[in-house]
C-alpha positions as CSV (number, residue, x, y, z in Angstrom):
1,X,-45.4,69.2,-102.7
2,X,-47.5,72.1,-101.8
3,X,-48.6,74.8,-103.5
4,X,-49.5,77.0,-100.4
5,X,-53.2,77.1,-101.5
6,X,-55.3,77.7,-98.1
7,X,-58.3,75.4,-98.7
8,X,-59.6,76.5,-94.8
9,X,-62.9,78.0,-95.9
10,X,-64.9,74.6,-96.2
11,X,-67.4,74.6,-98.5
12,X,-68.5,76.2,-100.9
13,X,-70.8,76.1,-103.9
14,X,-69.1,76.9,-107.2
15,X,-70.9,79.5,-108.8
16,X,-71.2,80.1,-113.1
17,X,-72.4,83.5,-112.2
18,X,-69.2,85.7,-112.0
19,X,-67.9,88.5,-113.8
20,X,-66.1,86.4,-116.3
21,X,-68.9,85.1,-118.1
22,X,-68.2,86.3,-121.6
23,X,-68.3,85.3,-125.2
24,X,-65.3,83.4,-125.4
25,X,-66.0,81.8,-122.3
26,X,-69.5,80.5,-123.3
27,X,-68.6,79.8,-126.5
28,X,-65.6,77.2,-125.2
29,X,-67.9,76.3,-122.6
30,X,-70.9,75.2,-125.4
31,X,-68.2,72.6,-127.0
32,X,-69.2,69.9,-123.8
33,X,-72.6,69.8,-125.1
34,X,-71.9,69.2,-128.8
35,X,-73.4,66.4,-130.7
36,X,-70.5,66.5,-133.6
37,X,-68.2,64.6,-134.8
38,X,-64.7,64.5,-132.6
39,X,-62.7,65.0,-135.5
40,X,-64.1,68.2,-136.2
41,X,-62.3,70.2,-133.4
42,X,-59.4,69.2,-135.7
43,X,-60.7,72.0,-137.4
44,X,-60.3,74.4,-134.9
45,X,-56.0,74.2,-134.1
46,X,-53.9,77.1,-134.8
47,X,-50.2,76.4,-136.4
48,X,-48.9,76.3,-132.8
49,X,-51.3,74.2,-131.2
50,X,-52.8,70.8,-132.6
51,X,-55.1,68.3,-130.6
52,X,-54.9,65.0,-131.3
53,X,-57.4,62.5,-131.7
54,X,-57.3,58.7,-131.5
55,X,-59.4,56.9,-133.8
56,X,-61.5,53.3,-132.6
57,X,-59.6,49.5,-132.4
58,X,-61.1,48.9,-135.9
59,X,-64.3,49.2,-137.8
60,X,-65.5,46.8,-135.6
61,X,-65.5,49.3,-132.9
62,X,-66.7,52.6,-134.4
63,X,-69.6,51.7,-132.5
64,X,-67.8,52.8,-129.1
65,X,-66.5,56.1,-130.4
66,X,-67.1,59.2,-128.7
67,X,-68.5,62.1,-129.9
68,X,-67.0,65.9,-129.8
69,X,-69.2,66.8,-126.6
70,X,-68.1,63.3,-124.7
71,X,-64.7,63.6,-125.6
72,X,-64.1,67.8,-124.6
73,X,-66.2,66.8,-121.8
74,X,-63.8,63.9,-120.4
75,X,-60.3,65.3,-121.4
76,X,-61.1,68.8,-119.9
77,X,-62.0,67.3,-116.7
78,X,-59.2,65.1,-116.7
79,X,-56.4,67.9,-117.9
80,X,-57.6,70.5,-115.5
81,X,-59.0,68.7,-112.5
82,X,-57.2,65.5,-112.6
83,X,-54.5,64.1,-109.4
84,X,-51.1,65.3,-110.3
85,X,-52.1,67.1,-113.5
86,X,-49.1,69.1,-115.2
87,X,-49.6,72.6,-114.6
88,X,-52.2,74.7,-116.8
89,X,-51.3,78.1,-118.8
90,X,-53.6,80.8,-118.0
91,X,-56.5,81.9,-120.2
92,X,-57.0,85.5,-120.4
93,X,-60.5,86.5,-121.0
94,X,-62.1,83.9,-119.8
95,X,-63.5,82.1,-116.6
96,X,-61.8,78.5,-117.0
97,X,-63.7,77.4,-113.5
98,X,-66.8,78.2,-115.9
99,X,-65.9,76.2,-118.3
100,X,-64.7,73.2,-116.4
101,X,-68.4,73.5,-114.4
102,X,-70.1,73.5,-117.8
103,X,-68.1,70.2,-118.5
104,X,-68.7,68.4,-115.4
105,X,-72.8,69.3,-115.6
106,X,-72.2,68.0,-119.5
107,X,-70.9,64.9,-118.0
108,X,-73.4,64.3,-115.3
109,X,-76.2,64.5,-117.6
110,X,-74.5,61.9,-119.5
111,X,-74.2,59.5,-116.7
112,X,-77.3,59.6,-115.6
113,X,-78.3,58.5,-119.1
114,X,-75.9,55.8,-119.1
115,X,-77.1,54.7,-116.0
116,X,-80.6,54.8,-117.5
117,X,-79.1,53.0,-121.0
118,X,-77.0,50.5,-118.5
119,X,-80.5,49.5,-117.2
120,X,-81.6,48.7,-120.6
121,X,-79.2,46.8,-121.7
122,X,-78.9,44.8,-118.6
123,X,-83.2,44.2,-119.0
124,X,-83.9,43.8,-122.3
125,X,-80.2,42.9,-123.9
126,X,-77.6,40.9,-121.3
127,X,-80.4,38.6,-120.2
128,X,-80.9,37.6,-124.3
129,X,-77.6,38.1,-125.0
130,X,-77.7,35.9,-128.4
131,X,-80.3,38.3,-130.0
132,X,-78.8,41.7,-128.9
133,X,-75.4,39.9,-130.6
134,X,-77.3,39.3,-133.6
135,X,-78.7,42.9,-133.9
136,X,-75.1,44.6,-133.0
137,X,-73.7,42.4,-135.6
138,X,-76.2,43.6,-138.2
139,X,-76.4,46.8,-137.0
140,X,-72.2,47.6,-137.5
141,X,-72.2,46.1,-140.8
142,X,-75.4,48.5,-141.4
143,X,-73.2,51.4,-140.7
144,X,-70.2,50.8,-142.1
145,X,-72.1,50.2,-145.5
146,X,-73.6,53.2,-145.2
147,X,-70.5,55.6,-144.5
148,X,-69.4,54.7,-147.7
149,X,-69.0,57.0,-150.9
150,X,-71.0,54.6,-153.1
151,X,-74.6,55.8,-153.1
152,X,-75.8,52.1,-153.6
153,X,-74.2,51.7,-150.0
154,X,-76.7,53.3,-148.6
155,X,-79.3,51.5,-150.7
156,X,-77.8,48.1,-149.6
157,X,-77.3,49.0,-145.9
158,X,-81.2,49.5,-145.5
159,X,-81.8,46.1,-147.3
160,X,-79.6,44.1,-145.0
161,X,-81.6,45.9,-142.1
162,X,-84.7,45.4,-143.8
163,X,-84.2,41.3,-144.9
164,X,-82.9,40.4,-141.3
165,X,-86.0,42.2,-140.3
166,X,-88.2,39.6,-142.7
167,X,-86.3,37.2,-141.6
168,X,-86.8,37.7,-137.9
169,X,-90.3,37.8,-138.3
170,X,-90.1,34.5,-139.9
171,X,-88.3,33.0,-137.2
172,X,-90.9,34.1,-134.6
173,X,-94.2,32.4,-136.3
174,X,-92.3,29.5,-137.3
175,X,-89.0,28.7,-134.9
176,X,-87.5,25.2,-135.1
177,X,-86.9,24.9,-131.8
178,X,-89.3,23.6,-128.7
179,X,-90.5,24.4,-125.3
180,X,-88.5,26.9,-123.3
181,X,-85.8,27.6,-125.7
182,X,-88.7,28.5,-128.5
183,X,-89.8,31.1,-126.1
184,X,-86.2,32.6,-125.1
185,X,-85.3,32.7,-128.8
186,X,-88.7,34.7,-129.1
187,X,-87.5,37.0,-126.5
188,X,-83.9,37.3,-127.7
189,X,-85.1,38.4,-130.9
190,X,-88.0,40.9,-129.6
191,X,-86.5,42.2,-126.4
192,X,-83.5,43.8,-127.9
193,X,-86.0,45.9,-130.3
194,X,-88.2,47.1,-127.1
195,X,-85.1,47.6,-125.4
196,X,-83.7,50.0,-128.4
197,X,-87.4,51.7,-128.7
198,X,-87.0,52.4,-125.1
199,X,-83.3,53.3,-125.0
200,X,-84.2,56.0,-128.4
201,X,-86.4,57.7,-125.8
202,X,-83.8,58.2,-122.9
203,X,-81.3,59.6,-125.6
204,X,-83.5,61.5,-127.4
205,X,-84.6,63.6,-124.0
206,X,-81.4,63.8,-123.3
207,X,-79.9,64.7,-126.8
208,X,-82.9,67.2,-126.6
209,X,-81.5,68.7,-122.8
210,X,-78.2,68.9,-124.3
211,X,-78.8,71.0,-127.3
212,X,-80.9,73.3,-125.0
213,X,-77.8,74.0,-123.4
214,X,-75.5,74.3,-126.2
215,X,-78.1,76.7,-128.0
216,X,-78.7,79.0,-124.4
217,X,-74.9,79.5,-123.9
218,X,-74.4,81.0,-127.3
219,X,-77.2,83.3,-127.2
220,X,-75.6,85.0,-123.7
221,X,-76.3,82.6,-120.7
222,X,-78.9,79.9,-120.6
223,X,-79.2,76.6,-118.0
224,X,-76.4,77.8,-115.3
225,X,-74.0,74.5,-114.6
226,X,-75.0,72.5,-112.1
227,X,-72.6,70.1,-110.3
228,X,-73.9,69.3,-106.7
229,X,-71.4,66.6,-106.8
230,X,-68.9,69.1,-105.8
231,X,-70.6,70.2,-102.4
232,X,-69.6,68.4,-99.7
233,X,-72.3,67.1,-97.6
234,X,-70.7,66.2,-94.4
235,X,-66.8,65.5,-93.2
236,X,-66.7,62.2,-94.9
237,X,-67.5,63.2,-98.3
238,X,-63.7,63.1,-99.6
239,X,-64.5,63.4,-103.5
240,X,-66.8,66.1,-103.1
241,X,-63.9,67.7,-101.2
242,X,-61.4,66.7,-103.2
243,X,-63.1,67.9,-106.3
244,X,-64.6,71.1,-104.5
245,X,-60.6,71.6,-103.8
246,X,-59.6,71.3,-107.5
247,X,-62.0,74.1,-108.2
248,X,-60.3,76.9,-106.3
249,X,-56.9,75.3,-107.1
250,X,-58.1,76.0,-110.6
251,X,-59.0,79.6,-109.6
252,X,-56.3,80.4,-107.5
253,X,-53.4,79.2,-110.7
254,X,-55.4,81.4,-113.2
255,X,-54.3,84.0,-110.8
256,X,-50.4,83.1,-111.0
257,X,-48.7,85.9,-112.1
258,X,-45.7,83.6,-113.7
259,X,-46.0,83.2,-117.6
260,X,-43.9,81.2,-120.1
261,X,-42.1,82.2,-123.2
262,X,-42.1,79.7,-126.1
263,X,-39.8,81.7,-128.5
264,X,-42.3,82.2,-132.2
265,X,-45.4,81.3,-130.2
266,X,-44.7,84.3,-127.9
267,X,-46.4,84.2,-124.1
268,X,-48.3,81.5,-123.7
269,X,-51.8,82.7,-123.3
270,X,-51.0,86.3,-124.4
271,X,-50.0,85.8,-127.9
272,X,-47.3,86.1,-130.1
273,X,-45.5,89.4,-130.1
274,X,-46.4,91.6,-133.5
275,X,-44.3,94.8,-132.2
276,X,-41.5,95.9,-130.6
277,X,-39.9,99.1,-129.4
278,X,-36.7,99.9,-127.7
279,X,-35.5,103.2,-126.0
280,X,-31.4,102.6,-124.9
281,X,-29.1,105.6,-123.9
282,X,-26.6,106.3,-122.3
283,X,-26.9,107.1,-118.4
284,X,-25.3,110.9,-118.7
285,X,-25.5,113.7,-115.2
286,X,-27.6,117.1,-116.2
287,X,-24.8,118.6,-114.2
288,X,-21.7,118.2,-115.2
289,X,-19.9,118.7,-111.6
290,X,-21.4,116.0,-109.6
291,X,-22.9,112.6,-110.6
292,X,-27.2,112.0,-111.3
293,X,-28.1,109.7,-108.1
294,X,-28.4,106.1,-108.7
295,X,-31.5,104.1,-108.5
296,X,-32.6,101.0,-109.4
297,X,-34.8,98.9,-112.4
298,X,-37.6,98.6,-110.0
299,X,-37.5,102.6,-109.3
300,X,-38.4,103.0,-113.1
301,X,-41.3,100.5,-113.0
302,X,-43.0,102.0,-110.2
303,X,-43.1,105.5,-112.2
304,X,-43.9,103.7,-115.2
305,X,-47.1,102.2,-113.3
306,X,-48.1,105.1,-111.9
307,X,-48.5,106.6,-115.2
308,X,-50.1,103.6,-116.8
309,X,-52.7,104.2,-114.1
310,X,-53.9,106.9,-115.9
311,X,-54.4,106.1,-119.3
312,X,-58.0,105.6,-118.8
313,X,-58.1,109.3,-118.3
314,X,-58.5,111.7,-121.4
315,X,-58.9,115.4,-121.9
316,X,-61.0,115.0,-124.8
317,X,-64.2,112.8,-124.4
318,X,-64.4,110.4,-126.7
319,X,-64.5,107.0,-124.3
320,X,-61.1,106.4,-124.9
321,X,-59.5,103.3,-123.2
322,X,-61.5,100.8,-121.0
323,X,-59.7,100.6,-117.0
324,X,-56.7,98.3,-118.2
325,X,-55.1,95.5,-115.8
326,X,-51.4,96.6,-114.6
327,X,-49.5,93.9,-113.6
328,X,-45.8,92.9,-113.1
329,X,-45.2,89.2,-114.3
330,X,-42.4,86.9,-114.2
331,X,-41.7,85.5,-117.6
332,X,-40.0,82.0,-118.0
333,X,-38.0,81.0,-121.5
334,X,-38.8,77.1,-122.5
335,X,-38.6,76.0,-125.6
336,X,-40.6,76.2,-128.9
337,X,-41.7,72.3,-128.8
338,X,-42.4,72.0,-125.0
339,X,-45.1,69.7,-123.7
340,X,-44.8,70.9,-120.1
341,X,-44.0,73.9,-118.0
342,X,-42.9,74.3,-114.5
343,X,-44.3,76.8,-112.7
344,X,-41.0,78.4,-109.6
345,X,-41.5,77.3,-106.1
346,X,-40.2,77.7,-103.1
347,X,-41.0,80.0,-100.1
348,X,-41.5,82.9,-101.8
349,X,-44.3,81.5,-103.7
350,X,-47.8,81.7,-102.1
351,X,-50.6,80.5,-104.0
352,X,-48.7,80.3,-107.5
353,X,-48.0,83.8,-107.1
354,X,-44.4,85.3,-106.8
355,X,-43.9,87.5,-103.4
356,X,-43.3,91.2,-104.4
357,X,-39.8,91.1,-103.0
358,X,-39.0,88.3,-105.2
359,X,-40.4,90.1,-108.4
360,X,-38.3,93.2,-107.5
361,X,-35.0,90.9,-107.0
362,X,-35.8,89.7,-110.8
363,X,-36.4,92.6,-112.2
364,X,-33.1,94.7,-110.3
365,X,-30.8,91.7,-110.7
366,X,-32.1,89.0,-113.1
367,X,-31.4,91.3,-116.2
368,X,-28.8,89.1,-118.2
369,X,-28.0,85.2,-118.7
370,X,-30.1,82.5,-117.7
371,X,-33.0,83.1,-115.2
372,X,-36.6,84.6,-115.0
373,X,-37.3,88.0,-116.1
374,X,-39.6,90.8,-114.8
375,X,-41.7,92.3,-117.0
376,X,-44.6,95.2,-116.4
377,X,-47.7,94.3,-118.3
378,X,-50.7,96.9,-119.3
379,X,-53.6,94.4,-120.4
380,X,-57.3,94.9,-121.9
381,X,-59.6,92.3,-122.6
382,X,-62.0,93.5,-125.1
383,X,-64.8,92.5,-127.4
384,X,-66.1,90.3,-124.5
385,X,-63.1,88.4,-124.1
386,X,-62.5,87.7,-128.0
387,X,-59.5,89.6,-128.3
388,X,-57.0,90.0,-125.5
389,X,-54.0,93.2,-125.9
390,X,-51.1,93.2,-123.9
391,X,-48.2,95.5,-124.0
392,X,-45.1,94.1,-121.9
393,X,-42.6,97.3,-120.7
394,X,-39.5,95.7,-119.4
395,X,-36.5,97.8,-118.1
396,X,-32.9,96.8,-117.7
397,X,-29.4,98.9,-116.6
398,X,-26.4,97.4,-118.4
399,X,-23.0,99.2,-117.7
400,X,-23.9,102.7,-118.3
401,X,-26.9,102.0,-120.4
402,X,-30.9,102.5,-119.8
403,X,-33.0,100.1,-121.9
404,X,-36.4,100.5,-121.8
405,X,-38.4,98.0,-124.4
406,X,-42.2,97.8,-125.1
407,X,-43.5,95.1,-127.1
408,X,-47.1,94.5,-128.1
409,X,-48.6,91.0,-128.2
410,X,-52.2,90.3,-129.6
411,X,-54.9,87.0,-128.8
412,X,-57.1,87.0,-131.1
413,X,-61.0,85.7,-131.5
414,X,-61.8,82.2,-130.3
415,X,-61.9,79.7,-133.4
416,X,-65.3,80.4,-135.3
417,X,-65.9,76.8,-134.7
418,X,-67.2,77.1,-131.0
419,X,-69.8,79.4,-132.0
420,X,-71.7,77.6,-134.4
421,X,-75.2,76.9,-132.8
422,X,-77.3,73.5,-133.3
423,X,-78.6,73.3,-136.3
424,X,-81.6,71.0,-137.3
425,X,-81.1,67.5,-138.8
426,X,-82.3,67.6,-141.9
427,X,-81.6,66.8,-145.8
428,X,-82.8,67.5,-149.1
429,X,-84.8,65.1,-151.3
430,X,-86.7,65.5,-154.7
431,X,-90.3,66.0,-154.6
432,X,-92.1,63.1,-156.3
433,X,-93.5,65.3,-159.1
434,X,-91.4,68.3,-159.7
435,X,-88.8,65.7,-159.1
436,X,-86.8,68.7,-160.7
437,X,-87.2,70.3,-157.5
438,X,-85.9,69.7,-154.1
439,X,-87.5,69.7,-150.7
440,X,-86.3,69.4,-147.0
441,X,-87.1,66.7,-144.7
442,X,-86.3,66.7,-141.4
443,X,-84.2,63.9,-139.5
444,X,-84.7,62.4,-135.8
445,X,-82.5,64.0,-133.3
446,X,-81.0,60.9,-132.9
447,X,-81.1,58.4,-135.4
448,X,-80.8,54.4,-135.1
449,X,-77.5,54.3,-135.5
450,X,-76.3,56.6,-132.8
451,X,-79.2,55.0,-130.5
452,X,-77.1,52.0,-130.6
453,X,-73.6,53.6,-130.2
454,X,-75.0,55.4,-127.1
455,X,-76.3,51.9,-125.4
456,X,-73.1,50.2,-126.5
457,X,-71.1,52.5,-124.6
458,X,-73.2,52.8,-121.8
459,X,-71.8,49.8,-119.7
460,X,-68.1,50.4,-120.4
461,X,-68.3,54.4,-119.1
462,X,-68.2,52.6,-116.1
463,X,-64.5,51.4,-116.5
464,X,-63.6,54.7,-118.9
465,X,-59.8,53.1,-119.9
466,X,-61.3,50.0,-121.6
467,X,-63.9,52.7,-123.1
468,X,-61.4,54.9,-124.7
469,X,-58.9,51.9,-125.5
470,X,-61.8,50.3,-127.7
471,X,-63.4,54.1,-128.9
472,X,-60.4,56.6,-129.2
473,X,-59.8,59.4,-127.1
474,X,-59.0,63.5,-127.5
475,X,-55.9,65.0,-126.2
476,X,-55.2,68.3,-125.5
477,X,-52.7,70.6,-127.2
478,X,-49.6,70.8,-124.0
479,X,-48.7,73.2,-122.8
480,X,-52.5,73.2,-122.2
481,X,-54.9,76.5,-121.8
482,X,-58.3,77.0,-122.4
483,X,-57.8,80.0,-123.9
484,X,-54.5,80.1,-126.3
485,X,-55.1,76.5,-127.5
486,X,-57.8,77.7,-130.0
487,X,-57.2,80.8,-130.7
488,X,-57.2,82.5,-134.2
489,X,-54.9,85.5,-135.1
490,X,-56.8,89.0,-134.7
491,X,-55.3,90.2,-137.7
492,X,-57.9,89.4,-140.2
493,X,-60.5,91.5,-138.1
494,X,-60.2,94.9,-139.4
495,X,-61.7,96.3,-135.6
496,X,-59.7,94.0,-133.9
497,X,-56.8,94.9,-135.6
498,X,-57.1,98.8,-135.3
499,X,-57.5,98.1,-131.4
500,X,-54.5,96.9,-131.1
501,X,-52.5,98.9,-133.4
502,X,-53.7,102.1,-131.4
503,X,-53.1,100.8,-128.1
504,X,-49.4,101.1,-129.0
505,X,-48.7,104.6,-129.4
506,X,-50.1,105.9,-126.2
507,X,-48.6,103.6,-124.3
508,X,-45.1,103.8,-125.8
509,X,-45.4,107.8,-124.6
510,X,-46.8,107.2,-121.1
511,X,-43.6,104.9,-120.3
512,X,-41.3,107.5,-121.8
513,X,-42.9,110.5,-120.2
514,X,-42.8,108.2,-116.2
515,X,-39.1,107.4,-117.3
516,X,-38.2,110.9,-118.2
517,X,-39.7,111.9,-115.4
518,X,-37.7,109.9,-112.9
519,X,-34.6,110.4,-114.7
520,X,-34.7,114.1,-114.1
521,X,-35.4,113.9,-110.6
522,X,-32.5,112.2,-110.4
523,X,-29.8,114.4,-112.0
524,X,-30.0,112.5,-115.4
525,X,-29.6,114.3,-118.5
526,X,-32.5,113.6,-120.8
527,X,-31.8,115.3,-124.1
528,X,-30.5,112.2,-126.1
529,X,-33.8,110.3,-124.6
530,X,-35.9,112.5,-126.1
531,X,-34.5,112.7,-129.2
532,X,-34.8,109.0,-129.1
533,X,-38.4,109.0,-128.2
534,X,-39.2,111.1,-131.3
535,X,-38.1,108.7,-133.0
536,X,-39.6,105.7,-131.6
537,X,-43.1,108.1,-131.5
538,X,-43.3,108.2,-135.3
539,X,-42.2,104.4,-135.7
540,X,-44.7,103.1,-133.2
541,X,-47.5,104.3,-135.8
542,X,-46.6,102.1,-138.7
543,X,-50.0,100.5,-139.7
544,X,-48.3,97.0,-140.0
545,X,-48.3,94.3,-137.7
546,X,-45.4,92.0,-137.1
547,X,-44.0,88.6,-136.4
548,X,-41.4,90.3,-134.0
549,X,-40.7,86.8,-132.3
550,X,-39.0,85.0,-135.6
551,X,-36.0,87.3,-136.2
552,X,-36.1,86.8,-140.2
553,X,-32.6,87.9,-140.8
């Protein structure tokens, strides 16, 4: 299949630097540098999307689980860039390209300490294999004492750690065994130690790179991505070019202008609809001795954009509204549970976008029963990309009937979750007088524990199946965006909230005044309209937001 994506430029560096970099962009972009826990992104699902993540084998293989940054890190590139992915849903007020970059640098970084920690292993742990057993075997049963509730746990997790220690040291001034195998159970005992001292160094610079990262892209910018693995260097470079391909096939679908409808969810990437108005009348002649002349849906849109086109303009000068994006969309019905969309092809797709003769067939003909529907779309992305407005005009001739309907639907903030910055490692401790008292010490960046995890993992990321199939992976809420997937509603952000409840009324009266308009200079007799549109002008400004999608009878 093709998607009619021209790929004829050659290459070309992918640049972090656009427009799009924004708040919500860096903030989902900071999550492939995170040191957390996986499980906590759990905390960031909204009621219509939910990740799921798969634990380890056992407790015997905790020790190979990833953390939040590895696992975002791997399933992004995988859902986004990977061969005969399912098709993405756009994310509105953000750069996914951007983010995607930010994941494949996160990644590199990573495999270039693995490589580092592969070394390691190989030098100081494979070649005295029976000692680096011995000191994963300690160190697992170390851990999973110490994760539990008990606090004497922890007391008798450190003395495990510390007799095997004693006991090691033992074995090294007085080891029953002879000649060369007295000197290789010396090794296998010390060489796993240096091996860890010099593996805590790689991951701490790393660990330390990482955070740097995170940190920068939450205070506005930071350490641009890097990923020269996506430039090709000559002809014969396929999976540069094959990746440097998946980039602008990326781009070009965050372009489509085909969306989805997934009934209480609303449109997929714009948010659930929390308003709707409707203006129907019947078609009547202004003269009653010859008949208004006909025209079509798509005549009514094109006034209706026109005046949209203005609504940045204002007599008074107060700021007003920001330059909004007009666009007509195609919207597709699925259904509430789907785990896949299809975007329509054929040849008058180019590029995932609709041909504008196609768009005008939907929106003259496709106006009842089962198909697409046109809708005209007036969009702002505000509060630098937190909160996404989008008001949705669609118009439709039944019989002898004009129906003209404006809904409003609302994305809110990014999940407060990806803008949480690095925080140091430390904990409280009483002071050895004042032991009434309390004091802070601070941790190592990276502790023992996760020094080990990182070097245990570090041969198996080069076969990533038996990696995850041992450590647990992340999956991705389908249908998949970067953008709607962890969004919170804007409703509990009084600013936010005001935004969009004012966008409403203006718009509602530029689309009446563009259809009245029309309608006169046609012959149609607009009186009934406008007594309809007073109505609908002093509805439109009830203060109250609402779930417009579930039809509570």
């Amino acid at each position: 299949m093709t998607d009619g994506f021209d790929f004829s430029p050659g290459a070309q560096v992918p640049l972090s630097g656009s427009a799009g970099q924004t708040a919500a962009t860096f903030a989902l972009a900071s999550a492939a540098y995170r040191d957390e826990e996986v499980d906590k992104i759990l905390e960031a699902d909204n009621e219509w999307h939910k990740s799921t993540v798969k634990g380890p084998r056992g407790a015997w293989a905790k020790i190979f689980r990833p953390r939040l940054g590895e696992a975002f890190s791997r399933a992004v590139i995988d859902r986004m860039l990977g061969a005969g992915r399912k098709p993405l849903i756009q994310s509105f007020g953000i750069e996914p390209q951007v983010v995607v970059e930010h994941a494949l640098a996160a990644h590199r970084i990573r495999r270039d300490r693995d490589n580092w920690l592969s070394a390691v292993m190989v030098l100081c742990g494979v070649l005295f294999l029976p000692g680096l057993l011995l000191w994963l075997l300690v160190f697992v049963l170390r851990s999973n004492l110490a994760r539990r509730e008990d606090k004497r746990a922890g007391t008798l997790a450190n003395a495990l750690l510390l007799g095997v220690g004693v006991v090691a040291v033992i074995f090294l001034v007085k080891t029953p065994l002879t000649g060369f195998w007295a000197w290789y159970a010396r090794a296998s005992i010390v060489m796993p130690v240096v091996g860890w001292v010099w593996a805590k160094r790689i991951c701490e610079n790393t660990a330390k790179d990482l955070r740097d990262r995170w940190s920068g892209l939450l205070a506005g910018g930071g350490i641009g991505a890097k990923i020269p693995e996506a430039v090709p260097g000559s002809p014969g470079e396929t999976a540069a070019e094959n990746l440097r391909q998946s980039l602008a096939r990326l781009s070009a679908e965050q372009q489509s202008n085909s969306v989805f409808y997934a009934g209480p969810k609303g449109i997929l990437g714009m948010g659930t609809r929390w308003g709707s108005w409707q203006l129907a009348e019947e078609l009547v002649s202004a003269d009653s001795a010859k008949e208004f002349h006909p025209f079509r849906s798509w005549d009514v849109i094109t006034a209706i954009k026109r005046e949209l086109g203005l609504l940045e303009r204002t007599i008074i000068n107060t700021g007003g509204f920001p330059k909004p994006v007009i666009r007509d969309w195609v919207v597709t019905p699925i259904g509430e549970n789907a785990k896949a969309v299809s975007r329509p092809e054929g040849t008058d797709v180019e590029a995932y976008q609709l041909k504008t003769h196609a768009i005008q067939d939907i929106c003259n003909k496709q106006q009842f029963g089962s198909g697409n529907r046109h809708y005209l779309g007036v969009q702002w992305i505000l509060w630098d990309g937190q909160l996404i407005l989008t008001m949705m005009i669609t118009v439709t001739v039944l019989h002898e009937t004009l129906r003209i309907e404006i809904t409003g639907h609302a994305l809110g903030p990014v999940n407060p979750l990806f803008n949480d910055k690095p925080s140091a490692k430390e904990k409280e401790v009483q002071k050895a007088v004042k032991f009434w008292e309390t004091r802070k010490v601070k941790l190592p960046l990276v502790d023992a524990d996760e020094v080990v995890r990182l070097s245990a993992r570090a041969p198996l990321t080069w076969y990533p199946p038996l990696l995850n199939w041992l450590g647990g992976t992340l999956t991705l809420p389908e249908p998949f965006g970067l953008r709607h997937s962890w969004a919170d509603q804007p409703w509990r952000h009084r600013f936010m909230a005001d935004d969009a409840l004012r966008a409403a009324t203006p718009v509602l009266r530029a689309v009446h005044a563009a259809a009245f308009r029309l309608l006169e200079e046609n012959g149609v007799d607009t009186e009934k309209f406008g007594s309809r549109s007073s109505v609908l002008s002093g509805l439109v400004q009830d203060p109250t937001p609402r779930k417009a999608d579930t039809y509570d009878a």
